[in-house]
N, C-alpha and C positions, 0 to 999 in steps of 0.2 A: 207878970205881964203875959196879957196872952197873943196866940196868934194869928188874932183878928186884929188885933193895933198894932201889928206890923207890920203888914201884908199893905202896899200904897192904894191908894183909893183908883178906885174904877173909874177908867175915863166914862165922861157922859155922851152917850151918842154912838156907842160900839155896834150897835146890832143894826142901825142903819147904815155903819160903813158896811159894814160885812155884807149886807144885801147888796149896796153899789157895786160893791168889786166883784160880784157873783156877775150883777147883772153887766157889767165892763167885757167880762171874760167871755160872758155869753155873744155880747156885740163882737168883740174881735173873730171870735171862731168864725163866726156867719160872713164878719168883712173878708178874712182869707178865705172860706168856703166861694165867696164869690168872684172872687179874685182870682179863682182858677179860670176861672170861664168867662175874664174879657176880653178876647179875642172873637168872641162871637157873640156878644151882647153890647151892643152901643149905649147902652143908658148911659147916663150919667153918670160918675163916682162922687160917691160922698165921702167926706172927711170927719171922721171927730173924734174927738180928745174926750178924755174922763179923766175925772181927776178926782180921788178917793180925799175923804176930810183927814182921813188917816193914813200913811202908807204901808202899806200890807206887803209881805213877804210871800212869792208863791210858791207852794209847797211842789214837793219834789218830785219829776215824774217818776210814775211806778215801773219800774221795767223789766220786761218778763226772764223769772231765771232763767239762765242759757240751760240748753237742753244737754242733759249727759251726754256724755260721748257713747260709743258703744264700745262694752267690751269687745275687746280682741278673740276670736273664739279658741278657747284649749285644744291645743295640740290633740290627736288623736293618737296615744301611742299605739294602739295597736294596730291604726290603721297604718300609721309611718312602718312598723316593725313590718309586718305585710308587705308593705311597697320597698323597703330596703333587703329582705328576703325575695322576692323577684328581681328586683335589679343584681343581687348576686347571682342569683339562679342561671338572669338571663347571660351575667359577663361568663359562668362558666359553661355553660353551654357555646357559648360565643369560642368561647378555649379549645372546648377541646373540639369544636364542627376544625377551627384554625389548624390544631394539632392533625387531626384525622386529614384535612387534605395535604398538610404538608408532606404526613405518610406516605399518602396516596401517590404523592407527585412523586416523593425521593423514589418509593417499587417503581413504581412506571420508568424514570430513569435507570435506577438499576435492571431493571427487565430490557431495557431499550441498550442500554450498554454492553447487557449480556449477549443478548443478540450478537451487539456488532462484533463481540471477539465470538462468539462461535462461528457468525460469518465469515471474518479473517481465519480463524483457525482451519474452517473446511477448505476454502480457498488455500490458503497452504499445502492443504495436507493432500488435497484435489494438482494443485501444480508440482509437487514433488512428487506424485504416482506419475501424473505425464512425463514429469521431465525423467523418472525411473524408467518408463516403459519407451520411451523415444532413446534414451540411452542406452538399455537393452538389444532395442531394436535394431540402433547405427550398429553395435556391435556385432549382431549376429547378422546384419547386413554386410560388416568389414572381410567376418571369419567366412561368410559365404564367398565373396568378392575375392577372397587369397585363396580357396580353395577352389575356384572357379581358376584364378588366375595358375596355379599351382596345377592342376590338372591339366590347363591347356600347353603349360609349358613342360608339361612331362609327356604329355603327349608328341608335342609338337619335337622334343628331343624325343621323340622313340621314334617318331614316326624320318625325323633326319636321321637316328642309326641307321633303323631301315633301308631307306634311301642310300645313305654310305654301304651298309653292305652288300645291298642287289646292286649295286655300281659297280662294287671293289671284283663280288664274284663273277660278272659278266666283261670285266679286264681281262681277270683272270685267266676264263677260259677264252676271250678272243686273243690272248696275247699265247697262250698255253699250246692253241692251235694253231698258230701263226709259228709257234716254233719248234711245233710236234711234242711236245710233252705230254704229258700225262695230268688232266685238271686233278689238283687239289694240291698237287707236290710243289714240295716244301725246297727242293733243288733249283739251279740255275737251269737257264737255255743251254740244247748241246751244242749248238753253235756260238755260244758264247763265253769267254773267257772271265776267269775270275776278277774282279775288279781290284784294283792295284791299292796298297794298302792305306797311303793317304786320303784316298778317296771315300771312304766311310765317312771317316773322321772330318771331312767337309761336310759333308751332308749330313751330321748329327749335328754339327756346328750351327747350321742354319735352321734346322731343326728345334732343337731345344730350346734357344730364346724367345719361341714363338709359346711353348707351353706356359699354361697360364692354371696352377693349381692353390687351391686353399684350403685345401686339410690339411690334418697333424702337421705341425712345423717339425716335432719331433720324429718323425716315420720317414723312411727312406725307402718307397714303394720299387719298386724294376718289375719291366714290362718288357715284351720280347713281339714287335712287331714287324711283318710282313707288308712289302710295300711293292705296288705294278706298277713298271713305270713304263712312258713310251719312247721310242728306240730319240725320238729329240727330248727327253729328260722329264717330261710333261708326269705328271701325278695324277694316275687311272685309278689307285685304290689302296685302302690297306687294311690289315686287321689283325686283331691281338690273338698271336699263336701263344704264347707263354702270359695268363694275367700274372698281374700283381698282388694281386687280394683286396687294392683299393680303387675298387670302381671310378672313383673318382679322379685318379691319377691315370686309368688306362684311358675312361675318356678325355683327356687334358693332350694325353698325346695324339690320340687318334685327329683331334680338334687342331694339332699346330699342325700335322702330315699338311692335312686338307687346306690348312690357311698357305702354308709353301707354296703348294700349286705347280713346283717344279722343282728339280734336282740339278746339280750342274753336272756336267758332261766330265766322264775320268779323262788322263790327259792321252789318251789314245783316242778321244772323243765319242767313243761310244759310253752308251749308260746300258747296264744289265737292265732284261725285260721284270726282272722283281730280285730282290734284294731281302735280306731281313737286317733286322735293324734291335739294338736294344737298349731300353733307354731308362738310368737309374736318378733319382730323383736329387741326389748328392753327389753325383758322377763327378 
């Protein structure tokens, strides 16, 4: 059998469908073509139907392949390696400009620090010379001020010897001439009688607790002094016919005669115009 008697027979009247449905297709496009544009065309609209002797299937629209996408463009490594080599470049550069000022800053404080202890330290060493040199100075201000003080009170004791003895020697001779003696001698008035023997011994009495000495505790000085008196017991003058050896002891006594200022009267009431007297330190 072949396969022409089995193939079903040809409808009659195909190429005239086929034309209607051409020409259907063509009316529609035209009626929506014009369908756009009633809003501004008043005609009239027409209506009509077609109706094919056969019904046709309408083929598929054709639709345009979508368009590639576009490749992503490749990485450029060398241009990345480049830009990731400057970006390190730049972070170390970045490091150490950060390093180099923090240098900068820590010197400058240590420089600024150093300052301040050398400034303290000359200020110290500036007020300890002052306070050297003002301490120095009160002292050698002191040692002048005791040697000032010192001279005038050794003067001022010479110049009261003095004084005590141009006093003692002008008794002397007016009591000396008043009783015809002889100035300088060392003897009683001839008109006067030896003083009675307790009589000393009162007048050393009130004597000696007036002396006022402070050398050696150990030394036991004697002094052998001469003393003017006036005919009412009054105390004209005295001075050291025998020293001691310790200056300081003969004027201790000479220092209580003068503080006495009088003698008392022996009991026949006269007092000798001078007297000698001697006076031991442990007596």
């Amino acid at each position: 059998m072949s396969t022409a008697t089995l193939r079903p027979p040809e409808v009659a009247g195909i190429g005239r469908g086929l034309v209607l449905a051409l020409l259907a297709h063509g009316l529609l496009i035209l009626a929506l073509s014009y369908g756009l544009h009633w809003r501004s065309d008043n005609s009239p609209a027409f209506e009509a139907e077609l109706w094919a002797a056969v019904p046709t299937v309408a083929a598929p629209r054709e639709e345009a392949p979508p368009e590639p996408e576009p490749e992503a463009p490749k990485p450029d490594l060398k241009a990345q390696q480049r830009a990731e080599a400057e970006a390190a470049e730049q972070q170390r550069e970045a490091e150490i400009a950060i390093a180099k000022e923090k240098k900068r800053k820590d010197k400058a404080r240590e420089e600024a620090a150093k300052q301040e202890r050398d400034k303290a330290a000359k200020e110290k060493a500036d007020k300890e010379k002052a306070d050297k040199l003002a301490k120095e100075k009160a002292e050698q201000d002191r040692k002048k001020d005791k040697a000032a003080r010192d001279a005038k009170e050794a003067k001022e004791a010479k110049d009261a010897d003095a004084k005590r003895e141009a006093l003692r020697q002008e008794n002397l001779r007016r009591i000396q001439g008043m009783a015809g003696g002889t100035p300088g001698s060392t003897g009683a008035a001839a008109q006067n009688a030896a003083p009675s023997a307790g009589w000393t011994g009162k007048v050393k009495g009130k004597i000696k607790p007036l002396i006022i000495y402070s050398g050696d505790s150990a030394a036991n000085p004697s002094a052998d002094v001469q003393v003017a008196l006036a005919p009412d017991g009054r105390i004209l003058g005295s001075k050291i016919v025998k020293a001691s050896g310790d200056p300081e002891w003969d004027r201790a006594v000479l220092r209580a005669i003068e503080k006495a200022e009088s003698l008392p009267r022996d009991v026949d009431g006269r007092v000798p115009s001078v007297i000698l007297l001697g006076f031991t330190r442990n007596e």
